[in-house]
PDB file of N, CA, C, O and CB in Angstrom:
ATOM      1  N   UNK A   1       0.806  -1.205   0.000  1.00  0.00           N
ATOM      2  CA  UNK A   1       0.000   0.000   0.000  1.00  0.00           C
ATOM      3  C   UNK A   1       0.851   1.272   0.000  1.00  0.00           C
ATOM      4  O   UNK A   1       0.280   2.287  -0.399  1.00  0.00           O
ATOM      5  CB  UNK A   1      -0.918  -0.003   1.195  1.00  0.00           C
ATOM      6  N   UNK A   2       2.083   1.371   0.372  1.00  0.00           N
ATOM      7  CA  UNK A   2       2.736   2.600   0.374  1.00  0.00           C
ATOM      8  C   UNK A   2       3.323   3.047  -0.766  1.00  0.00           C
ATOM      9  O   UNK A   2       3.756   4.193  -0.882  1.00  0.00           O
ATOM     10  CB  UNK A   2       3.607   2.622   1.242  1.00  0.00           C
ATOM     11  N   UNK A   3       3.386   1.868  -1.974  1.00  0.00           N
ATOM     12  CA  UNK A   3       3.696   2.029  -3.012  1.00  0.00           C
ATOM     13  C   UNK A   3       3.087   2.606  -3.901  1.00  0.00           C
ATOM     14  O   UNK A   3       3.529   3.228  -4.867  1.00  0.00           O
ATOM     15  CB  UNK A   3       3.936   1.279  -3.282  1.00  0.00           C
ATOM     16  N   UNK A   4       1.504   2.302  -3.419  1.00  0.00           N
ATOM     17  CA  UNK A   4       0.802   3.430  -4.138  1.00  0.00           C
ATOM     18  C   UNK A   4       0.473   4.568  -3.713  1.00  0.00           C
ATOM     19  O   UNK A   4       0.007   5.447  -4.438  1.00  0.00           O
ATOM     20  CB  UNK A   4      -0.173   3.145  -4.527  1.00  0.00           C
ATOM     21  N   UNK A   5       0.693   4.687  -2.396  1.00  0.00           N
ATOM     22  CA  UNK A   5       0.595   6.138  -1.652  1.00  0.00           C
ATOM     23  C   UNK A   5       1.564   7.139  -2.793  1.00  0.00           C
ATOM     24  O   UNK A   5       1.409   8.170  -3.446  1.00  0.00           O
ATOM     25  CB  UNK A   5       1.413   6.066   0.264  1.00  0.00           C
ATOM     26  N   UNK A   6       2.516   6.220  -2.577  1.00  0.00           N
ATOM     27  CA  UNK A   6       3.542   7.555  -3.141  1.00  0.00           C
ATOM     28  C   UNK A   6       3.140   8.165  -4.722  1.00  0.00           C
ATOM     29  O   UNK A   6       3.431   9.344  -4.924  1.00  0.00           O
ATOM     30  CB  UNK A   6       5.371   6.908  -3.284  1.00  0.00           C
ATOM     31  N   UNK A   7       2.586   7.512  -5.662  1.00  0.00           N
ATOM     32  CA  UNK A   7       1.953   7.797  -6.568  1.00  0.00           C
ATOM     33  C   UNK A   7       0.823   8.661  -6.702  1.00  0.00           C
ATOM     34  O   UNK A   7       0.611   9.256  -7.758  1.00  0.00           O
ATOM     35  CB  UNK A   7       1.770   6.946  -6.879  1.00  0.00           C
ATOM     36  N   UNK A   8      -0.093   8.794  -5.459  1.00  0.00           N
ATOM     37  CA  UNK A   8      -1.142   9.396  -5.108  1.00  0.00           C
ATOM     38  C   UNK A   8      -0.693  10.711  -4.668  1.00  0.00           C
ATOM     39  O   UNK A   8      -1.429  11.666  -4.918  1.00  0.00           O
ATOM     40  CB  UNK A   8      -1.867   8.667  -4.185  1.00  0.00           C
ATOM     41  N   UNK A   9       0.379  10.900  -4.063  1.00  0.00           N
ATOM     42  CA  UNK A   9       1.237  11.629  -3.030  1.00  0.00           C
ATOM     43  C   UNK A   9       2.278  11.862  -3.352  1.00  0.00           C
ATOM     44  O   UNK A   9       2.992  11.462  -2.432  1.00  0.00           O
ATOM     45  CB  UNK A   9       1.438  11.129  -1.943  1.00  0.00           C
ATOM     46  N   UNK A  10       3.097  12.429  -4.384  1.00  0.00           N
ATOM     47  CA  UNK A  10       4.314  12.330  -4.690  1.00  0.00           C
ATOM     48  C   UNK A  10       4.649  13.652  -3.828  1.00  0.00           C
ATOM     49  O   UNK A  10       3.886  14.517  -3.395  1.00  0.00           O
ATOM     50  CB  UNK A  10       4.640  12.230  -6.287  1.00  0.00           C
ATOM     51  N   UNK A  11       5.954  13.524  -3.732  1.00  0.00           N
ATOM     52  CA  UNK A  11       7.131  14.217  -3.227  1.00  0.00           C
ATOM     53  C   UNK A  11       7.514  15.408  -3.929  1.00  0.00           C
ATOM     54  O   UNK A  11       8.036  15.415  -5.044  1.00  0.00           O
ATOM     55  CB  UNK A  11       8.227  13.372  -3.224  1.00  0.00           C
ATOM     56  N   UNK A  12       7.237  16.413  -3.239  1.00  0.00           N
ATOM     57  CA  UNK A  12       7.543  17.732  -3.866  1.00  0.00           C
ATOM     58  C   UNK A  12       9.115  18.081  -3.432  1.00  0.00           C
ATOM     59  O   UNK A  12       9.637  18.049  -2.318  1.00  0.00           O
ATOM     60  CB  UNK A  12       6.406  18.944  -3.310  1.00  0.00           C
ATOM     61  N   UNK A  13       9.667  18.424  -4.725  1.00  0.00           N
ATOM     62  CA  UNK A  13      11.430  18.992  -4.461  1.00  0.00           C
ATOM     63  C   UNK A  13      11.534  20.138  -4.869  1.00  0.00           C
ATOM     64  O   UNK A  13      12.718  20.458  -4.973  1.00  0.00           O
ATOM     65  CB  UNK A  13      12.687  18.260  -5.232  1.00  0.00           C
ATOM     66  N   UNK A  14      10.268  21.548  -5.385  1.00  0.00           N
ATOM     67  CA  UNK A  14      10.827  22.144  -5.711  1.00  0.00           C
ATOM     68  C   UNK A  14      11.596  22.466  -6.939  1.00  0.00           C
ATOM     69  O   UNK A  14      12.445  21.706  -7.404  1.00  0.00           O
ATOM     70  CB  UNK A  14      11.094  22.056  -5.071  1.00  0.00           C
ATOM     71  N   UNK A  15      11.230  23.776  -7.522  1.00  0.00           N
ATOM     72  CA  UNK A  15      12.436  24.120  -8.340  1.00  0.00           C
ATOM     73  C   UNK A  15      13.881  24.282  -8.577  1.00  0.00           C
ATOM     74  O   UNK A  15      14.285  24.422  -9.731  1.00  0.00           O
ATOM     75  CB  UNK A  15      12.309  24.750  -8.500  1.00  0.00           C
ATOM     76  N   UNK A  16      14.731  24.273  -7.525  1.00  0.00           N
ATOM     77  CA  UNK A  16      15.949  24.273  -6.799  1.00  0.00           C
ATOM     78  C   UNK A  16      16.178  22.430  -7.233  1.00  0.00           C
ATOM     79  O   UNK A  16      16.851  21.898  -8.116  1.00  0.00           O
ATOM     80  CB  UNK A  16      15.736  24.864  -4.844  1.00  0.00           C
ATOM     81  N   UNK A  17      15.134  21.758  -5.983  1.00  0.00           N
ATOM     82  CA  UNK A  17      16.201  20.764  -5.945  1.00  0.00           C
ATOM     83  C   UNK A  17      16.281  19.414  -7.121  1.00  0.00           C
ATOM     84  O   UNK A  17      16.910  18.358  -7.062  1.00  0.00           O
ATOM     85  CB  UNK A  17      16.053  20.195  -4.494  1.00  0.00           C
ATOM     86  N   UNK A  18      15.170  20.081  -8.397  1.00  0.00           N
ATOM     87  CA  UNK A  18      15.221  19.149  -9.549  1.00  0.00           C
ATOM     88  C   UNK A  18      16.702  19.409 -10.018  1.00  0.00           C
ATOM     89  O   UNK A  18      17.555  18.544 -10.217  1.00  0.00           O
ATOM     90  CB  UNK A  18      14.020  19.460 -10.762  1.00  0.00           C
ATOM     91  N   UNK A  19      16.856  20.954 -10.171  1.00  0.00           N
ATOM     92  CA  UNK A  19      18.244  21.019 -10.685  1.00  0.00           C
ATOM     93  C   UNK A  19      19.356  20.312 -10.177  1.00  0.00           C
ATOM     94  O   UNK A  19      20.180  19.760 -10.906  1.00  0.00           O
ATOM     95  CB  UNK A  19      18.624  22.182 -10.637  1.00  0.00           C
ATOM     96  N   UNK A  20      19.391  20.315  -9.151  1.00  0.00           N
ATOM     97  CA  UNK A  20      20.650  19.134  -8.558  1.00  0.00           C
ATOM     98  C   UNK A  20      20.600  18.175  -8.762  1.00  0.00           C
ATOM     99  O   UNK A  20      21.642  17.587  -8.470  1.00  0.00           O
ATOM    100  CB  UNK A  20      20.920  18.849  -7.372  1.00  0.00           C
ATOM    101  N   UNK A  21      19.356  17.182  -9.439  1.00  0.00           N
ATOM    102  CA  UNK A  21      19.378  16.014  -9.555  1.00  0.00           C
ATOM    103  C   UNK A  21      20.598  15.602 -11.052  1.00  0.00           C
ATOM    104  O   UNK A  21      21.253  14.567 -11.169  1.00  0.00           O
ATOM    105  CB  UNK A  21      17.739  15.637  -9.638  1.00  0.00           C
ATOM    106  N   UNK A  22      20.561  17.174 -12.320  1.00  0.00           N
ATOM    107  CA  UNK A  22      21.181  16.711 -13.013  1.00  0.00           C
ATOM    108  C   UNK A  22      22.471  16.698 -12.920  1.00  0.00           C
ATOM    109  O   UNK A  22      23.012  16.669 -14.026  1.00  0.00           O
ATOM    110  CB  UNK A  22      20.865  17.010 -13.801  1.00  0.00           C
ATOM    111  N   UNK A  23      23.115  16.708 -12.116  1.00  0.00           N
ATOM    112  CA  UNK A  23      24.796  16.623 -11.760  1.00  0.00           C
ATOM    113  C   UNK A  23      25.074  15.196 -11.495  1.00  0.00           C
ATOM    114  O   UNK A  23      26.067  14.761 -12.078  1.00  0.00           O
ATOM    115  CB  UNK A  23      25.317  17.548 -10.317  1.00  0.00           C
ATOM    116  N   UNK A  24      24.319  14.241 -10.630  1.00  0.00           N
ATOM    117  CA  UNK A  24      24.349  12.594 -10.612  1.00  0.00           C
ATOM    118  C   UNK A  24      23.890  12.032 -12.064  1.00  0.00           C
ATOM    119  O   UNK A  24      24.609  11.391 -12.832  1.00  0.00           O
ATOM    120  CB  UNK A  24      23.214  11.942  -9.366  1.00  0.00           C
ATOM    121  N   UNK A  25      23.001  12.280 -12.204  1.00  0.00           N
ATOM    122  CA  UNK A  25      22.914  12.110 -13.676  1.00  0.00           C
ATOM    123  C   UNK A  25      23.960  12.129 -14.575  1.00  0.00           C
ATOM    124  O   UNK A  25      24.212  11.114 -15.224  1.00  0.00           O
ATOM    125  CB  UNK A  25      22.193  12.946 -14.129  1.00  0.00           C
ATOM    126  N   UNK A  26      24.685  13.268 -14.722  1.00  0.00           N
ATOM    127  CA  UNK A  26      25.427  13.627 -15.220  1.00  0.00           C
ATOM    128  C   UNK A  26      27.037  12.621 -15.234  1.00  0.00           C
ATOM    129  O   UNK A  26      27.955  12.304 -15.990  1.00  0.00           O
ATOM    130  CB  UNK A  26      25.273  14.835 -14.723  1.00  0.00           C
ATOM    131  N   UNK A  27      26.695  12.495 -14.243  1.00  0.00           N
ATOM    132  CA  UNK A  27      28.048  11.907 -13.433  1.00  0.00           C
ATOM    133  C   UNK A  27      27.926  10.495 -13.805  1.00  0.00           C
ATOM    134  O   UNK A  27      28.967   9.947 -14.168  1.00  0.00           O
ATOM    135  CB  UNK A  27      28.090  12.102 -11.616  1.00  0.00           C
ATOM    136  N   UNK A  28      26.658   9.682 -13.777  1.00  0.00           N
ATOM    137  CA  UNK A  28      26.440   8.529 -14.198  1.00  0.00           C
ATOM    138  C   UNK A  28      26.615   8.265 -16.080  1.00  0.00           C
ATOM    139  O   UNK A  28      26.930   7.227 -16.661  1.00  0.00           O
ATOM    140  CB  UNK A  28      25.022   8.299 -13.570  1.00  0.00           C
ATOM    141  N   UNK A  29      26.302   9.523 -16.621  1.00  0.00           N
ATOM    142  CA  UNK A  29      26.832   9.059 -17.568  1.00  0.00           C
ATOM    143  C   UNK A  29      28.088   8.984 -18.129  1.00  0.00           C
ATOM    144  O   UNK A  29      28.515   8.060 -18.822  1.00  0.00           O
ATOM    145  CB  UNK A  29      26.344   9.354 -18.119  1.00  0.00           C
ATOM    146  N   UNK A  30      28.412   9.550 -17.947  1.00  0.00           N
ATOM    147  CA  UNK A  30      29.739  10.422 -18.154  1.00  0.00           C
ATOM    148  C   UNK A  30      30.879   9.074 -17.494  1.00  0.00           C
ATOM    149  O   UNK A  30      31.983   8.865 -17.997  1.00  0.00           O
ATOM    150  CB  UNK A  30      29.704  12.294 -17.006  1.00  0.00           C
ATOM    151  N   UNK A  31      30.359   8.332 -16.383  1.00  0.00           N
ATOM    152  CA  UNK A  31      31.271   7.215 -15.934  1.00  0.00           C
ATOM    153  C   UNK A  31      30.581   5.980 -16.691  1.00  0.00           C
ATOM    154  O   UNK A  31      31.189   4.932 -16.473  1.00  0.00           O
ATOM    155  CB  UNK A  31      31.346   7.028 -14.166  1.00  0.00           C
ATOM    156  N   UNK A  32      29.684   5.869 -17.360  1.00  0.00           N
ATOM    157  CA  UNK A  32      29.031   4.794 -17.876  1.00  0.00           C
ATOM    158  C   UNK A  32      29.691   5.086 -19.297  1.00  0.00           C
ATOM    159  O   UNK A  32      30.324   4.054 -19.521  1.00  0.00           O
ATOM    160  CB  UNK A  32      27.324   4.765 -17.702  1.00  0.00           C
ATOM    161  N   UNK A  33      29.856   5.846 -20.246  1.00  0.00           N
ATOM    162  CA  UNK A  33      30.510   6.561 -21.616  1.00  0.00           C
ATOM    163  C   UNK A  33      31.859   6.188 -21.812  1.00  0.00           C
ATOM    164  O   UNK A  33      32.296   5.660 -22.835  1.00  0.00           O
ATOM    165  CB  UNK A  33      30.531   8.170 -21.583  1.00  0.00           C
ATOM    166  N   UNK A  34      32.764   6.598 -20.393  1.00  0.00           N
ATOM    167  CA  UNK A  34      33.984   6.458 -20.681  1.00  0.00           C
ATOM    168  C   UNK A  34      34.634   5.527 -20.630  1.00  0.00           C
ATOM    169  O   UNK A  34      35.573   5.181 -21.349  1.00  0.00           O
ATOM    170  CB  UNK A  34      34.486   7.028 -20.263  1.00  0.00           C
ATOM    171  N   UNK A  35      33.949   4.816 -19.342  1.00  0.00           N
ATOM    172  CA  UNK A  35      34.418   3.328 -19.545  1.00  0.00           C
ATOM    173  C   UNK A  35      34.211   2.465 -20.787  1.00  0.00           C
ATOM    174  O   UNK A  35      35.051   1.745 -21.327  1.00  0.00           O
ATOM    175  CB  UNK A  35      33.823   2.586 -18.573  1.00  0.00           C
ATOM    176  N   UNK A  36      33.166   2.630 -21.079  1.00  0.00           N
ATOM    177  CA  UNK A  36      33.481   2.054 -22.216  1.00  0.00           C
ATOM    178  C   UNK A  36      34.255   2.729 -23.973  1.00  0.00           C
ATOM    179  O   UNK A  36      34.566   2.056 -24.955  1.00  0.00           O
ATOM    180  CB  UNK A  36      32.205   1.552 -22.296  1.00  0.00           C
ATOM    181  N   UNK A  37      34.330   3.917 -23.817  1.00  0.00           N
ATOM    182  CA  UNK A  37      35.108   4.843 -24.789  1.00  0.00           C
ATOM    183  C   UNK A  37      36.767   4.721 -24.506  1.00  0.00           C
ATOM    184  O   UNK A  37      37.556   4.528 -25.431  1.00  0.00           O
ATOM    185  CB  UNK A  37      34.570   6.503 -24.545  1.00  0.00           C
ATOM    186  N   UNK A  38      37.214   4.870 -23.007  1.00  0.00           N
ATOM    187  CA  UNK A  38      38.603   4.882 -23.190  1.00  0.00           C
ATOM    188  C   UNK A  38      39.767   3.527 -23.586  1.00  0.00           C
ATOM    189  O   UNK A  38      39.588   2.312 -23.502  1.00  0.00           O
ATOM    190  CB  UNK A  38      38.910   5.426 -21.976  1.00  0.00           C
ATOM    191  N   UNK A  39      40.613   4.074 -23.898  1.00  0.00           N
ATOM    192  CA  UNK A  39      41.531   3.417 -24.476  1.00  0.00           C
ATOM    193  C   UNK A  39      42.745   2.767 -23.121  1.00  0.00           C
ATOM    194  O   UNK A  39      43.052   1.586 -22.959  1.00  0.00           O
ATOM    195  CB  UNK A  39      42.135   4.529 -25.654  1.00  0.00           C
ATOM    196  N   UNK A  40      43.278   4.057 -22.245  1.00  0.00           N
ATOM    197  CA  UNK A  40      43.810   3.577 -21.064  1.00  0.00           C
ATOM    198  C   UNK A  40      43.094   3.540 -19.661  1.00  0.00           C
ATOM    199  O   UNK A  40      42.714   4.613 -19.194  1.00  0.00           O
ATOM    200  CB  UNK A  40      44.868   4.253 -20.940  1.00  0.00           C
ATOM    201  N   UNK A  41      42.899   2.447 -19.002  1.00  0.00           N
ATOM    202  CA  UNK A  41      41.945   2.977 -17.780  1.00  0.00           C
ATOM    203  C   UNK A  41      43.307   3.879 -16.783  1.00  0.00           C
ATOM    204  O   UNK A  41      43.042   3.943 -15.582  1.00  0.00           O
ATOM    205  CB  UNK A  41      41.001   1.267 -16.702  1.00  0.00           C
ATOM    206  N   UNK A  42      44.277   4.348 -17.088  1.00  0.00           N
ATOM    207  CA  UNK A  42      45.085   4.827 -16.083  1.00  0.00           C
ATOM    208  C   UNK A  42      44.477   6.617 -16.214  1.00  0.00           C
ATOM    209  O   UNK A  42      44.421   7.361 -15.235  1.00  0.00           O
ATOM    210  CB  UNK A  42      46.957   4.426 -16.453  1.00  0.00           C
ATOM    211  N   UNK A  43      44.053   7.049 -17.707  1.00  0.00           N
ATOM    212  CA  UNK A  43      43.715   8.259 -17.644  1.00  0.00           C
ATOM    213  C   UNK A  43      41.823   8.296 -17.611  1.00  0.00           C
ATOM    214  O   UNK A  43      41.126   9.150 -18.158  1.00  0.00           O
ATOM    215  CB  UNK A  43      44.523   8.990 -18.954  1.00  0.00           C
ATOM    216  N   UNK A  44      41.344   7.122 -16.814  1.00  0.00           N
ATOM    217  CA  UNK A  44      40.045   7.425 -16.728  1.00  0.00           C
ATOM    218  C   UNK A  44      39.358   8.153 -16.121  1.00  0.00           C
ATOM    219  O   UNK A  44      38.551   8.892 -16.686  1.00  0.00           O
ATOM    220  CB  UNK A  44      39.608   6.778 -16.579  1.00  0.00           C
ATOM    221  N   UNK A  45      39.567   8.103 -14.430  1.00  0.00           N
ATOM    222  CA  UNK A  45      39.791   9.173 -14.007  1.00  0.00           C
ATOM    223  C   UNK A  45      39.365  11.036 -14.502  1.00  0.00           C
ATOM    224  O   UNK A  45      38.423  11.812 -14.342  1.00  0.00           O
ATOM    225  CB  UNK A  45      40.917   8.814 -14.008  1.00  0.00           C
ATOM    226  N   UNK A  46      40.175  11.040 -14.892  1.00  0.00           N
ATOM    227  CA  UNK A  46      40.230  12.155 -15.839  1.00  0.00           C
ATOM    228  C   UNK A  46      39.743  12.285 -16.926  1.00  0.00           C
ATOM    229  O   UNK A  46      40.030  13.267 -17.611  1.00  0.00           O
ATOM    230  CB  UNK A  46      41.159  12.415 -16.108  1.00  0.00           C
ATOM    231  N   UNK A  47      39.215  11.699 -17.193  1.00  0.00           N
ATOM    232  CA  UNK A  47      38.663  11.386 -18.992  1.00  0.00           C
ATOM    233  C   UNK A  47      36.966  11.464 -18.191  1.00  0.00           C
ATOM    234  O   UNK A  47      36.064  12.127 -18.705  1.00  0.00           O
ATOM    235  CB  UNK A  47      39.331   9.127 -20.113  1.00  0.00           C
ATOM    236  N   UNK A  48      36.845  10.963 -17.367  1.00  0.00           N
ATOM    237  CA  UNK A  48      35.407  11.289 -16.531  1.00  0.00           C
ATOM    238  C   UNK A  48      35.239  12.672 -16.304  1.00  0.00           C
ATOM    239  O   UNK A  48      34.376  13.149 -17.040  1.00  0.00           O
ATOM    240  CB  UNK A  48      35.312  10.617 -15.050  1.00  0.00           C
ATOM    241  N   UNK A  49      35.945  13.745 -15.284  1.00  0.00           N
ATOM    242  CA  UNK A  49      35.880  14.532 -14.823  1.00  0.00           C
ATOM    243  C   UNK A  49      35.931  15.383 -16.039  1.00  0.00           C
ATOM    244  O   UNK A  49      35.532  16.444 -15.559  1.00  0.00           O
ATOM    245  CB  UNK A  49      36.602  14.552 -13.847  1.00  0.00           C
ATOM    246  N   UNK A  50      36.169  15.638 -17.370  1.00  0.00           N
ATOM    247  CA  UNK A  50      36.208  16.152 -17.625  1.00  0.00           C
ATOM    248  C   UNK A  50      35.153  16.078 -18.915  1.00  0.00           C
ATOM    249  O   UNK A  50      34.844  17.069 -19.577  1.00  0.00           O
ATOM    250  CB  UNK A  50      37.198  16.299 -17.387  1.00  0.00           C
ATOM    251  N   UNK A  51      34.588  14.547 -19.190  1.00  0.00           N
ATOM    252  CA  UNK A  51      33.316  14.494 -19.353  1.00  0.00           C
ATOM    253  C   UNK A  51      32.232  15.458 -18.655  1.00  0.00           C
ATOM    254  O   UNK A  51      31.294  15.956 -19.277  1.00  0.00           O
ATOM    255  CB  UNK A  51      33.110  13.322 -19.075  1.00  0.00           C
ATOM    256  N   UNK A  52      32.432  15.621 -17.543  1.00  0.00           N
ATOM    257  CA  UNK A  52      30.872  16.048 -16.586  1.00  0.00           C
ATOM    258  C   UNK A  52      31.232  17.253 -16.463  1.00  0.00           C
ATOM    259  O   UNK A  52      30.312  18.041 -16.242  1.00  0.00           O
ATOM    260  CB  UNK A  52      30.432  15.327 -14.924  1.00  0.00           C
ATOM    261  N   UNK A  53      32.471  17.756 -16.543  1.00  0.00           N
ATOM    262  CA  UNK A  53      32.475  19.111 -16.580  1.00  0.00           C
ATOM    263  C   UNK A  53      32.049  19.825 -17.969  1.00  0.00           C
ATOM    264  O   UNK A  53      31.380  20.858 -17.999  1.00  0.00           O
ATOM    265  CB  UNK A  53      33.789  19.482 -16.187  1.00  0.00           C
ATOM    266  N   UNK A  54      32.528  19.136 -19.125  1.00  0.00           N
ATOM    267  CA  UNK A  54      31.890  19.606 -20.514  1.00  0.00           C
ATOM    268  C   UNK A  54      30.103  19.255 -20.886  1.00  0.00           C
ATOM    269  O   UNK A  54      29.344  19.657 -21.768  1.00  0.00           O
ATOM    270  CB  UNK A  54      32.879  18.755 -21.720  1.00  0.00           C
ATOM    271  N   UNK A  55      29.935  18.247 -19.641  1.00  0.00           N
ATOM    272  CA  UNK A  55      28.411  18.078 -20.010  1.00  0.00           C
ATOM    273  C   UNK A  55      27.037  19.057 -19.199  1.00  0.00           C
ATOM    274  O   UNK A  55      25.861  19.188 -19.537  1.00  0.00           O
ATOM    275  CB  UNK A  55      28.156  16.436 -19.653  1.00  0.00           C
ATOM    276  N   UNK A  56      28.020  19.777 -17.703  1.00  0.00           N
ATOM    277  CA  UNK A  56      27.441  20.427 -17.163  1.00  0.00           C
ATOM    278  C   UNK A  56      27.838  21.918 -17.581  1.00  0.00           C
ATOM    279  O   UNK A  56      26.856  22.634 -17.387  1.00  0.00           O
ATOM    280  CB  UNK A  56      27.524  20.007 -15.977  1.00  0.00           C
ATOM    281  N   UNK A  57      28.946  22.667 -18.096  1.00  0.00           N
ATOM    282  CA  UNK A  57      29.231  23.671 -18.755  1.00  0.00           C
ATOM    283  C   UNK A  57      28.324  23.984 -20.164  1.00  0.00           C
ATOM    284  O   UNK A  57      28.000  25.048 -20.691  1.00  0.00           O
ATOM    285  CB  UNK A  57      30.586  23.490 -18.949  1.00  0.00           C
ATOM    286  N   UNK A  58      28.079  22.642 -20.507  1.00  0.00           N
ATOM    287  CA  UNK A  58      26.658  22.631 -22.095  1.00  0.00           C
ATOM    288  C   UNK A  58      25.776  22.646 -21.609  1.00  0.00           C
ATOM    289  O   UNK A  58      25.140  23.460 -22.277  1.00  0.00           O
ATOM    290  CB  UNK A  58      26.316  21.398 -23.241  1.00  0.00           C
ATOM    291  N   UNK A  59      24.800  22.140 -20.409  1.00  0.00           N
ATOM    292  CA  UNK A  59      23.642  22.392 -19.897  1.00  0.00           C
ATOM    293  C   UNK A  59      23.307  23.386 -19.227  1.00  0.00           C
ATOM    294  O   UNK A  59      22.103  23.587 -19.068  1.00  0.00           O
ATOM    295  CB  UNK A  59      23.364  21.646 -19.346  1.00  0.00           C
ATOM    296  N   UNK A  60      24.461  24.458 -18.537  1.00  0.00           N
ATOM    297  CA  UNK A  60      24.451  26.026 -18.393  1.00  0.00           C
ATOM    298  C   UNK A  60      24.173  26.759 -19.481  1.00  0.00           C
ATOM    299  O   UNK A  60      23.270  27.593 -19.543  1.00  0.00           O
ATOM    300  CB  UNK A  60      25.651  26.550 -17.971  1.00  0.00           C
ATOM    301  N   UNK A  61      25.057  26.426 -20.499  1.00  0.00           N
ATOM    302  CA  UNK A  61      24.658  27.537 -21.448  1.00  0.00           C
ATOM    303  C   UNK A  61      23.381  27.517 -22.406  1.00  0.00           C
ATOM    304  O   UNK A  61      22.868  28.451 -23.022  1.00  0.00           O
ATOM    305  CB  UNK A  61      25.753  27.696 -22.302  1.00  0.00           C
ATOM    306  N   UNK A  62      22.972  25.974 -22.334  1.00  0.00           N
ATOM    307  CA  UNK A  62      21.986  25.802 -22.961  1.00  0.00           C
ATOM    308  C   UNK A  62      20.643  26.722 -22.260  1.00  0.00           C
ATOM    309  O   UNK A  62      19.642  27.321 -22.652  1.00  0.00           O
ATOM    310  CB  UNK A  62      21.886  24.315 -23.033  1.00  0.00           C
ATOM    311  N   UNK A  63      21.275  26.429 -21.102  1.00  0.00           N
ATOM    312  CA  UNK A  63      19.673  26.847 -20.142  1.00  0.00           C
ATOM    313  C   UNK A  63      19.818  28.466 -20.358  1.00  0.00           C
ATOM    314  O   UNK A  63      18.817  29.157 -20.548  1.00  0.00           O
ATOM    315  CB  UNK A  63      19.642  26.328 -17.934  1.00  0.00           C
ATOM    316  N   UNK A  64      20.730  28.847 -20.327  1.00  0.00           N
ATOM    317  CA  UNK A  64      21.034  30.277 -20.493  1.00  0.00           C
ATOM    318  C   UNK A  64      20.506  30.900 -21.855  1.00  0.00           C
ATOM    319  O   UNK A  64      19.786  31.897 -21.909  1.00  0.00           O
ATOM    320  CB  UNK A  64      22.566  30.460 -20.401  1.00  0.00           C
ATOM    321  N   UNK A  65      20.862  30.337 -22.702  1.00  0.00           N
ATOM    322  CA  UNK A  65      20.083  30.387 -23.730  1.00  0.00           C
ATOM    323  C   UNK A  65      19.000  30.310 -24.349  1.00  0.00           C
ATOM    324  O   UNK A  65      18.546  30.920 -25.318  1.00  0.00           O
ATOM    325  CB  UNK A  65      20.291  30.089 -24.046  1.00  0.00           C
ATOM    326  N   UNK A  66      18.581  29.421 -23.639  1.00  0.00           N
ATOM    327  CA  UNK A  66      16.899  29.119 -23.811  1.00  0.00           C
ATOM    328  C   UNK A  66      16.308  30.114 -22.950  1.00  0.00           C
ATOM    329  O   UNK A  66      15.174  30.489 -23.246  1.00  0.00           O
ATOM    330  CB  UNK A  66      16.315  27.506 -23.296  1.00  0.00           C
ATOM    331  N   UNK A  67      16.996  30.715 -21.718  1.00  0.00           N
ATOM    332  CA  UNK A  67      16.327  31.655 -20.987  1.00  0.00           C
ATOM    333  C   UNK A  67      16.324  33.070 -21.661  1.00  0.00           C
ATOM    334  O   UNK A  67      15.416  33.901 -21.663  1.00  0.00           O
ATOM    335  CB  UNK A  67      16.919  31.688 -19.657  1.00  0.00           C
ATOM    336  N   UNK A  68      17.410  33.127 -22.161  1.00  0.00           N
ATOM    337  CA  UNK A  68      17.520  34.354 -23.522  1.00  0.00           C
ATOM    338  C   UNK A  68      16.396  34.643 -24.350  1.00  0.00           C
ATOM    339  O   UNK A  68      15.745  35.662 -24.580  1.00  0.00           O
ATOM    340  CB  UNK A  68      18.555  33.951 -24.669  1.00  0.00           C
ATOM    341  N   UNK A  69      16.344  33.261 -24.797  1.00  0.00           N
ATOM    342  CA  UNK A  69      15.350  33.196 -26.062  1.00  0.00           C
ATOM    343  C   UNK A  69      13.795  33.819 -25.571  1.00  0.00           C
ATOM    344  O   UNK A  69      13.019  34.672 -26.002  1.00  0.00           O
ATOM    345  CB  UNK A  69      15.186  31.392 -26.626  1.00  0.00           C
ATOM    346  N   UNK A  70      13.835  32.866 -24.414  1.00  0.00           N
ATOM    347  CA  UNK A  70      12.205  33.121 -23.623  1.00  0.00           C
ATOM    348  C   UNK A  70      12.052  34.091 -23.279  1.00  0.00           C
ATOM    349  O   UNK A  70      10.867  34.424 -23.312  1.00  0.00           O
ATOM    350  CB  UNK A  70      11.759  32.487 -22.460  1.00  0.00           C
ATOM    351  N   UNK A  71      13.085  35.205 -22.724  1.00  0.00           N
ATOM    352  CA  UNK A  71      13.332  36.444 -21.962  1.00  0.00           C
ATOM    353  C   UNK A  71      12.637  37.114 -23.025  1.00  0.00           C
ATOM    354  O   UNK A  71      11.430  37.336 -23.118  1.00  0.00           O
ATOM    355  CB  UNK A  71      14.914  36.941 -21.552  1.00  0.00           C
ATOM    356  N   UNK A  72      13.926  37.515 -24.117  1.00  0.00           N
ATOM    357  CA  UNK A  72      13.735  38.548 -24.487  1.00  0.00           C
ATOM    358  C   UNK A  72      12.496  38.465 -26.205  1.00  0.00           C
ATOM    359  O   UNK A  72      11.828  39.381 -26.684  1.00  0.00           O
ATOM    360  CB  UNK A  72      15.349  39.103 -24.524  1.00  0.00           C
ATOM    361  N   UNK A  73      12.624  37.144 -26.646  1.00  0.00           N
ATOM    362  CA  UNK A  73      12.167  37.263 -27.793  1.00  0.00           C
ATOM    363  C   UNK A  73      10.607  36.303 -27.859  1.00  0.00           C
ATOM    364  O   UNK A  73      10.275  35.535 -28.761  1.00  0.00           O
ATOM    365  CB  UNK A  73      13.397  36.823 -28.772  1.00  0.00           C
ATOM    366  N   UNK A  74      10.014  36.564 -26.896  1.00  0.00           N
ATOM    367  CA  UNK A  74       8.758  36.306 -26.758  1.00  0.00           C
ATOM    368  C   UNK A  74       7.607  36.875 -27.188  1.00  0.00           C
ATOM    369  O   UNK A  74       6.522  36.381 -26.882  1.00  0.00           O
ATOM    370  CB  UNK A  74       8.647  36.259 -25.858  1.00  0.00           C
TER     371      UNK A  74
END
């Protein structure tokens, strides 16, 4: 029965805390990608981190942009 409670009842997070959800996200792919993309696992590590930093630096500007768009040319 609580399984459907929560369906009936879902869990409010807010505008704030959806956004944080995409950084794990992020992070999951970005370690799911490289492992299987890299060539040495000694620079994986790094080949991650800098996955999630180019994937969260594109989802700033995207949002920034789209907020542009909506802002001003509505």
């Amino acid at each position: 029965m609580i399984a459907w409670t929560i369906f009936y009842h879902p869990v409010s997070l807010g505008s704030d805390g959806l956004l944080w959800l995409v950084l794990p996200l992020c992070l999951s792919v970005a370690v799911i990608y490289k492992t299987v993309r890299t060539g040495e696992l000694r620079r994986l590590p790094l080949e991650i981190v800098a996955c999630l930093a180019y994937m969260a630096v594109g989802m700033v500007l995207l949002g920034a942009a789209l907020w542009v768009v909506q802002r001003f040319f509505q």
